[in-house]
N, C-alpha and C positions, 0 to 999 in steps of 0.2 A: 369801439376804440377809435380814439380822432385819427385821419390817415395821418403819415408824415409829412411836413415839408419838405418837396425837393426843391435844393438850391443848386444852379448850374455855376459854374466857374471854368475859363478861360487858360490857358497856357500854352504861351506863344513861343517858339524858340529855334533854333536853327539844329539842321541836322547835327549830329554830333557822334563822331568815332571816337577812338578811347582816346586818341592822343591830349584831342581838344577837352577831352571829359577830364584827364591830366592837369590839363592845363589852368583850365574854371575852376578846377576842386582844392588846386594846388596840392599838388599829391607829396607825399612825405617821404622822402626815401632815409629817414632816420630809422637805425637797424640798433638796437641793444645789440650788443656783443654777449657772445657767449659768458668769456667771463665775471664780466659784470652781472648777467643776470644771476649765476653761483656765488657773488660777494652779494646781491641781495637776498639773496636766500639766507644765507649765514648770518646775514647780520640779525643781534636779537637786540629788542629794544624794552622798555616793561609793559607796555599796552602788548608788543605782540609776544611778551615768554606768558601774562596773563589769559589774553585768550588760547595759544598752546596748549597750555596745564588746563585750563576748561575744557575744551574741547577732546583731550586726553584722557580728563576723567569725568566723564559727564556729572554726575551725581554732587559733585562741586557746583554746578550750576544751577539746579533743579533742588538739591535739598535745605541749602539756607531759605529756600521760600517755599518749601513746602506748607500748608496750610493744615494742622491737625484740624481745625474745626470743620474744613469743608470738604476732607478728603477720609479723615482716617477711621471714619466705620466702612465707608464701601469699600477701602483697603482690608480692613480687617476680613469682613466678611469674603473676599475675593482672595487673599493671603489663604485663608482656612478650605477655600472650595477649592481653590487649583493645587494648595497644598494637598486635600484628600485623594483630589485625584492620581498625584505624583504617587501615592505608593502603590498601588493595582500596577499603573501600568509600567512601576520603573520593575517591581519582580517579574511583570510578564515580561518587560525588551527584555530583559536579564538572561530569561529564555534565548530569547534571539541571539543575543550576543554568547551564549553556550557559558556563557558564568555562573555560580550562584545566585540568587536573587537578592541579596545582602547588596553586593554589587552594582544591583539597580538603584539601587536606596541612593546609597552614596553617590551614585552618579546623579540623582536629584537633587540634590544640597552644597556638595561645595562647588560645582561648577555654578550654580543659580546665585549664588552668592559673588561667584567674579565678577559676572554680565551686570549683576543687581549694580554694580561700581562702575564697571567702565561698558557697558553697552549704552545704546543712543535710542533705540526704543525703548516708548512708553509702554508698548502694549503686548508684545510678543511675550510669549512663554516660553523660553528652553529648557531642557531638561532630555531626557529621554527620547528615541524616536527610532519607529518602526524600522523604517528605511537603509537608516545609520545601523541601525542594532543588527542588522539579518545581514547586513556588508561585515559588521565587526563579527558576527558567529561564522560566516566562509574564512574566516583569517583565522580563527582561533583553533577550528576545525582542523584546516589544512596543517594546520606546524605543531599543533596538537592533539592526534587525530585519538581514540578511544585504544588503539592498535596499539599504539606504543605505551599504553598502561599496562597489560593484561600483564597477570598473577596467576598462580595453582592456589589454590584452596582446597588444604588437605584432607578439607571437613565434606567437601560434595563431590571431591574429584574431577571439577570440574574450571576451566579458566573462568577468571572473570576480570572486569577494570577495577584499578586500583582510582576512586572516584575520586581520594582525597588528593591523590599526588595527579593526577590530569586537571581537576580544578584551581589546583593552585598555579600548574604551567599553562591553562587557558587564561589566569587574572595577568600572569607576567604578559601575556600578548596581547591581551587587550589594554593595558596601557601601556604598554611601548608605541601599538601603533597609535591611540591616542594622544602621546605624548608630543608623537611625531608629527602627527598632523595639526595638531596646535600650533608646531612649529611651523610649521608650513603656513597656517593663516595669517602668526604674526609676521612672518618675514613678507607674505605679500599686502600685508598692510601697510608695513612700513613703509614701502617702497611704491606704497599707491597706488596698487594693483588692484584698486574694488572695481572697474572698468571688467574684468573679466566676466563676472555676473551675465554680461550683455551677451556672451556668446551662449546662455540658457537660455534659448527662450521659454516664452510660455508653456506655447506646445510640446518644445521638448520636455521640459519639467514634467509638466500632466502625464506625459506618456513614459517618463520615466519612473514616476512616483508607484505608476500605477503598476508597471510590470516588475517594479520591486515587492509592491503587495502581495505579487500571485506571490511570486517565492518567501513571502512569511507565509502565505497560508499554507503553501506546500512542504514549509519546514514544521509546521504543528500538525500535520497531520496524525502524527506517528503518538502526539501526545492525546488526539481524536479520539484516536480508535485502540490505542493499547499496546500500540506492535513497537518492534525495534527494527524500522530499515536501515541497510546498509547505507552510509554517507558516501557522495559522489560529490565530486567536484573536477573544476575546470568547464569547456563549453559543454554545452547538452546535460548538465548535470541535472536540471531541473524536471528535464524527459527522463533519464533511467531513472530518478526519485520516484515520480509520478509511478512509473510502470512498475516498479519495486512495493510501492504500497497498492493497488491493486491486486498485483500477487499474494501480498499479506493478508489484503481485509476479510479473509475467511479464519483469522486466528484473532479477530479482533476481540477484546474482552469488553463483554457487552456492559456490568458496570461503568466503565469509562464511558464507553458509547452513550449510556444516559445520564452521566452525570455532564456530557459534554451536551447533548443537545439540550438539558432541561437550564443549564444556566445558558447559553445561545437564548434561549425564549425568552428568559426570565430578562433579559441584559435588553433586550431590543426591546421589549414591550415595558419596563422602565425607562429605556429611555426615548420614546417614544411618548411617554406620559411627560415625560421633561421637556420635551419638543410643543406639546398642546398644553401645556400649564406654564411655560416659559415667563410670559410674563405675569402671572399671580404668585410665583416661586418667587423670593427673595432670594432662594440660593438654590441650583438646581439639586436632585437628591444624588445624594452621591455612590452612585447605581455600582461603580464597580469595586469601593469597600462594602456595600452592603452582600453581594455577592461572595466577599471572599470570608466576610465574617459568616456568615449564612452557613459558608460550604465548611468552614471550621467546626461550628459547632454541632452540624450533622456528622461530619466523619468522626468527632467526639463521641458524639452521642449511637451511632451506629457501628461505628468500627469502620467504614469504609474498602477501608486498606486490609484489612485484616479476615476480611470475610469474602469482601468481592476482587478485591488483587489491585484497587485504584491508587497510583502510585500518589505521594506525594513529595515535593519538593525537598525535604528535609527542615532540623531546626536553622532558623531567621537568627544570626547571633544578634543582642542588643549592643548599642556600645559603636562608638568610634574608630575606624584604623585608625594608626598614627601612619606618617607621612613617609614613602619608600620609593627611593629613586629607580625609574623602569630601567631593565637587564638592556645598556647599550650592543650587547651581542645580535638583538633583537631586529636591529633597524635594517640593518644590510637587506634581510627576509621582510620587511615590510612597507620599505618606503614608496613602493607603486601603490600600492593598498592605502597608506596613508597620505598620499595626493588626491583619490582618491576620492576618500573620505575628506577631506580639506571642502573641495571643491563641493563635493553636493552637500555638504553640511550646510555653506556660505550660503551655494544657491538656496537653498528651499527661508533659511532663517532670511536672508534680504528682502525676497522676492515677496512673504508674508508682511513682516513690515512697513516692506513701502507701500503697502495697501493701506494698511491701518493706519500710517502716517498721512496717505494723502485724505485719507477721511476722517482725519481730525487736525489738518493745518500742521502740519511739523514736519521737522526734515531728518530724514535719516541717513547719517554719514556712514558710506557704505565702506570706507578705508577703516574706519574707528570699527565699525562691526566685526570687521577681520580681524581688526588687532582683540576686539572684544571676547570672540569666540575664539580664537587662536589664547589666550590667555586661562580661558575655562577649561579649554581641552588640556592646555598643557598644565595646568596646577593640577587638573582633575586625574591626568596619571597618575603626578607625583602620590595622589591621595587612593591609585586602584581603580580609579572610574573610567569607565567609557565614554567615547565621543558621544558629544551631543549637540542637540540641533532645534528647531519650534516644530512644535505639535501643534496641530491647527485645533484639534478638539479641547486642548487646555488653554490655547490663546481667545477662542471664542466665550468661553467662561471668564478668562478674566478681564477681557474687554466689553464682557456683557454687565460684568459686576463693576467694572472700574476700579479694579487693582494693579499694583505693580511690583507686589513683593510674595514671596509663596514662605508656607510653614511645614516645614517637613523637619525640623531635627528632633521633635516629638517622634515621631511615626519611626524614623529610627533607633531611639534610646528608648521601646517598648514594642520595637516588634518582634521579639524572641517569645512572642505568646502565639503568634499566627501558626498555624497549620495548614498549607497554603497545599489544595491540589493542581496538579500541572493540567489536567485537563478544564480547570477553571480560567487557568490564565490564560492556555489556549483561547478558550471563549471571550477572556477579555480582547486577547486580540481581532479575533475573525470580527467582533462586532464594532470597535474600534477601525478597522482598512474600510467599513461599509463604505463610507466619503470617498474615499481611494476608488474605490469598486466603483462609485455610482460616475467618475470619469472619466467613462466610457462613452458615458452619453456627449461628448465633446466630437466625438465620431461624426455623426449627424449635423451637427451646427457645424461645425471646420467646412465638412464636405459644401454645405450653402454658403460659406462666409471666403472661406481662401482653402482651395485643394491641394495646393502648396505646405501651407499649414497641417492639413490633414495629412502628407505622406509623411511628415517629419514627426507626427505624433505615431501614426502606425509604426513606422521602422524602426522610432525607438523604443516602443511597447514590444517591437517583435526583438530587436539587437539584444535588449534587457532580461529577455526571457529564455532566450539559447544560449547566452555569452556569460550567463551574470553579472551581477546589478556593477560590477568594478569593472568588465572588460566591454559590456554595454554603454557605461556611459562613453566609454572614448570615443565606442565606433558610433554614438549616436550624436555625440559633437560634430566627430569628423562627418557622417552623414549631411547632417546641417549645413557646415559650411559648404559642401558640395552643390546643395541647392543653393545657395548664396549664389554661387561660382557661375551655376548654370542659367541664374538669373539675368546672373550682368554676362556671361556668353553669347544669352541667345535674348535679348531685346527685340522689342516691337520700332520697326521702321517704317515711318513714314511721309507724306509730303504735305504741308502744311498750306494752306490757303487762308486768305481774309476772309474776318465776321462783316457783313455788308456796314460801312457807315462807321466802322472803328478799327481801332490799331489792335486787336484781336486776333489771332491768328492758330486756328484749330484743324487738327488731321481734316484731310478732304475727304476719305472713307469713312469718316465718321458721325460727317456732317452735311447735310441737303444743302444747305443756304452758304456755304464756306466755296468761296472762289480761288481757285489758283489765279496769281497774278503773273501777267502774259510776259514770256521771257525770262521769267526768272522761279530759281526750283530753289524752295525753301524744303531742308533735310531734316528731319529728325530724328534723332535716337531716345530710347525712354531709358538708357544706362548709361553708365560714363562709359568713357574711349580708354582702354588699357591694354596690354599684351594679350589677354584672354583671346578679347574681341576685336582685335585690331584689322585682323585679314577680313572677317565679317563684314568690316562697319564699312571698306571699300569696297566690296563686291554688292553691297546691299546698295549703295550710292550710285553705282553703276546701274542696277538694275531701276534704280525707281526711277533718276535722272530720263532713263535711257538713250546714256552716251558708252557708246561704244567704246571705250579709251583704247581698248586694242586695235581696233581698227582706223581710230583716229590716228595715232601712233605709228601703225603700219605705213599709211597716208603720208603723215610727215616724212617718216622716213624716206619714203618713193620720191616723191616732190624731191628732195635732200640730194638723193643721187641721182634723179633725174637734170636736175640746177647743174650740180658738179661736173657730171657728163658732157651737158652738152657747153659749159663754160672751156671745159678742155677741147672740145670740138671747135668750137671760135676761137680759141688762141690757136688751136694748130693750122686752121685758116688763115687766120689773120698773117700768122707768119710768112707764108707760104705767099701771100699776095702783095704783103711787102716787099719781098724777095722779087719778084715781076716785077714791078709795078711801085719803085723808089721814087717817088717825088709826086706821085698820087695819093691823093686825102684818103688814109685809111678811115672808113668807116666800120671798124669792126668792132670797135667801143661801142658805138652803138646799138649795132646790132647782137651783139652781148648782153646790152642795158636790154633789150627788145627783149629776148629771149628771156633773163630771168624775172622781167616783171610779169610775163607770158607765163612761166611757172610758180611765182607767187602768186598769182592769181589763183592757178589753178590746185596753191595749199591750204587757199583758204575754207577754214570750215560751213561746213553746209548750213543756209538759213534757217533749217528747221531747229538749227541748236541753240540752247537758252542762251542769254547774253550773261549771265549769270546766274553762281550756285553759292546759297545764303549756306553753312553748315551753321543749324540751331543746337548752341551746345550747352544751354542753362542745367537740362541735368548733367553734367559734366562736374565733379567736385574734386578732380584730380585729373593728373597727366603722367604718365611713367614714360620713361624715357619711348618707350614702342608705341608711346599714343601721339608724342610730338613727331618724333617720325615720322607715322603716318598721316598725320595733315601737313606735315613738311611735303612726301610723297603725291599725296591729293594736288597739294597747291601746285608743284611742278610737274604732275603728269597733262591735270586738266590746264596748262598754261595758254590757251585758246583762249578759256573762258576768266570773266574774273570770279576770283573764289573771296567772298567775305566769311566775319566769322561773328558768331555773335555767343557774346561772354556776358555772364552776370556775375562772377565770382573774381575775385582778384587774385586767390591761390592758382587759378586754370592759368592767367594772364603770366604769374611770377613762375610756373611751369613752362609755358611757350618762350619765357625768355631764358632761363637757366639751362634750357636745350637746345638753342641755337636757331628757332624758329626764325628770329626776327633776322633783316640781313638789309640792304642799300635799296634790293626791290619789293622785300615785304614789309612793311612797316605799320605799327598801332594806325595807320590811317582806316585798314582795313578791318578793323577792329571796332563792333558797336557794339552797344548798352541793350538797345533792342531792337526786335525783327524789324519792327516800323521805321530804326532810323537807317538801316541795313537794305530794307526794299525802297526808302524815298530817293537814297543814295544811288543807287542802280538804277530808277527810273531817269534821275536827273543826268548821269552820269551817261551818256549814249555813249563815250569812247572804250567802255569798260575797265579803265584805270580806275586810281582812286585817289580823286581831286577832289577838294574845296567846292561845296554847295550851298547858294544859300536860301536854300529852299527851307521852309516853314513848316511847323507840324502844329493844331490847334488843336486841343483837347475843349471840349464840354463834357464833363461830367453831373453827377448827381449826387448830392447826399442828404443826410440827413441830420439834426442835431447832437447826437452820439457821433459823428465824425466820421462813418463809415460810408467809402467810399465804393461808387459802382459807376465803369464806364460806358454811357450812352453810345455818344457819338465823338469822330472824329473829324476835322477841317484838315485840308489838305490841298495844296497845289499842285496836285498830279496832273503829267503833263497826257495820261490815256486815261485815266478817270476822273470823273465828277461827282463828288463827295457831299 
């Protein structure tokens, strides 16, 4: 490969504080008013109500130019495979969510049908989802618990649940709070709240996704192994679960037990054949209908149910609901649950997206997503359906097939022929969380990459697990920004020195060949300056400087009344000897003048101390009222010394001034663009003000034809070093 050409270049230019940088830039102090910018908002025009309504309803955009010749078989074929798989796992969530599995269905279909209109992904799949479903069956649970069904049955003597009247007060609650959190998405679309996303991170997500998983696994337990454990909820519910089925699994009916591990095997080792034939598949096999058709026409054909005691689901009705507005009695008991649910629905459906967006060029409008999902959820009440969210195993299907539409209204106008056993769909799911399961393994990589990252993944793997997946996420938000908090509290300080031969300037602890430049103490902080860290960021200044300000302080003081003292002692002289001695030249002006330049002498600070303190404040991105403050406090305690400051951002600058920073002695003089013109300024400057210099800074750099620039060296007129 030919090397590059380096080209050097030259720039000459005079020291420059902000004022002068003001002045050369011609700075603009033109401000929009508030109200004008609300009369531009309003105003609509036809270019901007046309892209509005575009951008509103995507599908507007995107379908006049859809291309059926180059798109619509691998549509079809991808339509037909993510639609197979919608019906396995919308009866299995259905489970989760404690509904009928009729339930699931519909929750596959008319919510995918709103998104198919107004969502902004190409490639996501929503519908159904673990996660969401095991949150919505804790809600449906609690306010309709099995307890408040029980019946006599005069025929066994014995209580039992009234299944049909608890199912149908589990579908009112699952679309209320559905409905609600719909709401909740659009109103924070509207209002352009998709910014919240940010406070999920990664890690929290992973680690929350994943200790949602334990509690699906440990809510099918029971459909495992045969038993009926008692429901628990609130914190630790997932501990007395666990320890309750353990006590049971000696009643476990062993039918169940092998029809649950032989489709577990059957399910992994198909799709595992799916995983190593991927690409000679045209469409992968669609492993979790052939399973439930499989376990149909064995219980058919065997009796299952009937001989070995393997429960099944009941009849699948075919057919349509018509549309029934959720019991507003409802909301008061679920609107924490349905925030909820708002919020990790958004997170996990955005967070997939912008994946798949950034690796095929396109953008995903995360406000429209709100409003997108927030409209699914809330039609999909009205229609009985539970929230929903992207499945990562149906998005990978149909972004492997290059689809964008799914086919399920078949699968519900003919599923009243399925026979569907609960310990299958069990198994659709435990094999389904695998993904879920296997990020654990982020454990390991977090701990080498950032340990930071890795506590925020434990705590909320561990908050999610004791608290439940609804009381877990808050405290594992709140966890979050605690280490946010504790980041910017507790910053790395230290003192900056020059790269030999350039205007570079890197921690001295960090580097062999980086010089502190003599007299002067360049500061750094690696977080901004705010109330948190405000008392920190002077005590830490103090120690690295090592200027004693207390003692300095003490010092002046002493001088202060030592001056006043003895100034009162020479006036009571002087009096006294005028009184004698009228028409003799007093000299006690003098000898006053004598005395206190005799004690200013002896206020002045000790030469060991720098002539100046640069505060490096580029990572600074803000000022709260206790940050200006405190370099208000800085600048007036350390007033010996000159205190420069040095700014890259113009918000920190419009901060300093809205706080009263500036004043007749501290003025933008003191204020530079960078280190280099902040220390030629202090070299030049021996009085330690901040005067007018016109000393020269000369750059050679190097680059390259791609324009990428990299600084060699530096020219300079320093009056102690030779450059």
């Amino acid at each position: 490969m030919e090397e590059r050409r380096r080209v050097g270049y030259c720039v000459h230019r005079e020291v420059l504080d902000e004022g002068k940088v003001d002045q050369m830039a011609e700075k603009s102090d033109v401000r929009v008013p508030f109200s004008e910018k609300i009369r531009e908002s309003l105003r609509c025009s036809g270019p901007k109500l046309k892209s509005c309504m575009l951008s509103s309803v995507p599908v507007l955009s995107w379908l006049p130019r859809y291309s059926l010749r180059d798109n619509a078989i691998g549509d079809l074929i991808s339509g037909i495979s993510v639609g197979i798989m919608h019906l396995p796992q919308g009866m299995a969530y259905a489970l989760l969510a404690a509904v009928p599995p009729v339930f699931g269905l519909y929750s596959s279909f008319y919510p995918i049908l709103i998104y198919f209109i107004f969502g902004s992904s190409k490639h996501i799949s929503v519908g159904t989802y673990a996660v969401m479903s095991v949150m919505i069956g804790g809600v449906t649970e609690r306010l309709a618990p099995d307890t408040n069904f029980m019946m006599y049955d005069n025929a066994t003597n014995q209580s039992m649940v009234n299944v049909l009247a608890r199912d149908t007060e589990r579908v009112k609650v699952a679309a209320a709070v559905t409905f609600l959190s719909g709401l909740f998405q659009m109103l924070l679309g509207l209002v352009k709240f998709g910014f919240v996303v940010t406070y999920l991170s990664e890690p929290l997500v992973r680690g929350y996704t994943t200790g949602a998983a334990i509690h699906v696994i440990v809510s099918q337990l029971k459909y495992t192994f045969g038993i009926s454990p008692k429901r628990h909820s609130g914190p630790f519910a997932l501990i007395f679960t666990v320890i309750e089925v353990c006590y049971l699994v000696p009643e476990t009916n062993i039918g169940t037990l092998v029809v649950s591990l032989v489709s577990i095997i059957g399910l992994v080792m198909v799709k595992e054949l799916n995983t190593y034939l991927g690409k000679k598949l045209p469409v992968p096999i669609p492993v979790e209908l052939l399973g439930i058709i499989i376990a149909t026409v064995v219980s058919w054909q065997v009796n299952l149910e009937g001989k070995y005691g393997v429960e099944v689901v009941g009849e699948i009705p075919s057919g349509l609901q018509p549309p029934v507005m959720p019991t507003a009695s409802l909301f008061g008991q679920v609107i924490g649950d349905a925030f909820a649910l708002s919020v990790v629905g958004y997170g996990i459906a955005i967070s997939l997206g912008r994946i798949f967006a950034l690796k095929y060029g396109y953008k995903v409008d995360s406000n429209q997503e709100l409003i997108a999902l927030g409209l699914s959820n809330t039609i999909g009440g009205v229609f009985q359906c539970f929230a929903i969210s992207c499945s990562m195993s149906r998005t990978m299907v149909q972004e492997s097939t290059g689809g964008k539409t799914q086919v399920v209204l078949c699968v519900i106008v003919i599923g009243g022929c399925l026979s569907v056993h609960q310990a299958v769909l069990a198994a659709i799911i435990y094999v389904n969380l695998q993904g879920m399961m296997k990020q654990f393994m982020d454990i390991p990589t977090l701990w080498k990459s950032n340990k930071v990252d890795m506590l925020v993944w434990v705590a909320t793997l561990i908050l999610t697990v004791l608290f439940n997946p609804d009381i877990g996420l808050a405290a594992s938000i709140a966890f979050s920004m605690l280490t946010v908090i504790f980041r910017t509290q507790l910053p790395k300080y230290s003192l900056l020195g020059q790269v030999p031969e350039t205007d570079i300037y890197r921690p001295v602890e960090n580097y062999n060949q980086v010089n502190e430049i003599p007299g002067v103490v360049i500061f750094h902080s690696s977080a901004t300056l705010y109330f948190a860290n405000a008392e920190m960021y002077q005590d830490a200044l103090a120690e690295k400087s090592g200027i004693d300000i207390t003692k300095l302080i003490s010092q002046k003081k002493k001088a202060e009344a030592k001056r006043l003292r003895k100034e009162k002692k020479e006036a009571r002289k002087a009096k006294k000897d005028a009184k004698k001695n009228e028409g003799e030249p007093d000299s006690s002006e003098n000898e006053v003048e004598k005395g206190v330049a005799t004690v200013e002498e002896g206020s002045k600070p000790d030469s060991t101390l720098p002539r100046a303190i640069i505060l490096e404040l580029s990572p600074v991105n803000f000022l709260d009222t206790v940050g200006v403050k405190t370099l208000r406090n800085v600048s007036r305690l350390y007033a010996l010394i000159s205190i420069l400051l040095n700014l890259l951002t113009s918000g920190v600058i419009e901060n300093l001034e809205s706080g009263g920073f500036f004043s007749e002695k501290v003025s933008k003089a003191c204020l530079f663009s960078s280190i280099h013109d902040a220390v030629l300024h202090c070299q030049t400057d021996r009085g330690g003000g901040c005067v007018e210099t016109g000393s020269a800074i000369n750059f050679t750099r190097s680059s390259s034809q791609t324009n990428k620039l990299s600084l060699l060296t530096l020219c300079a007129g320093w009056p102690q070093t030779s450059m």
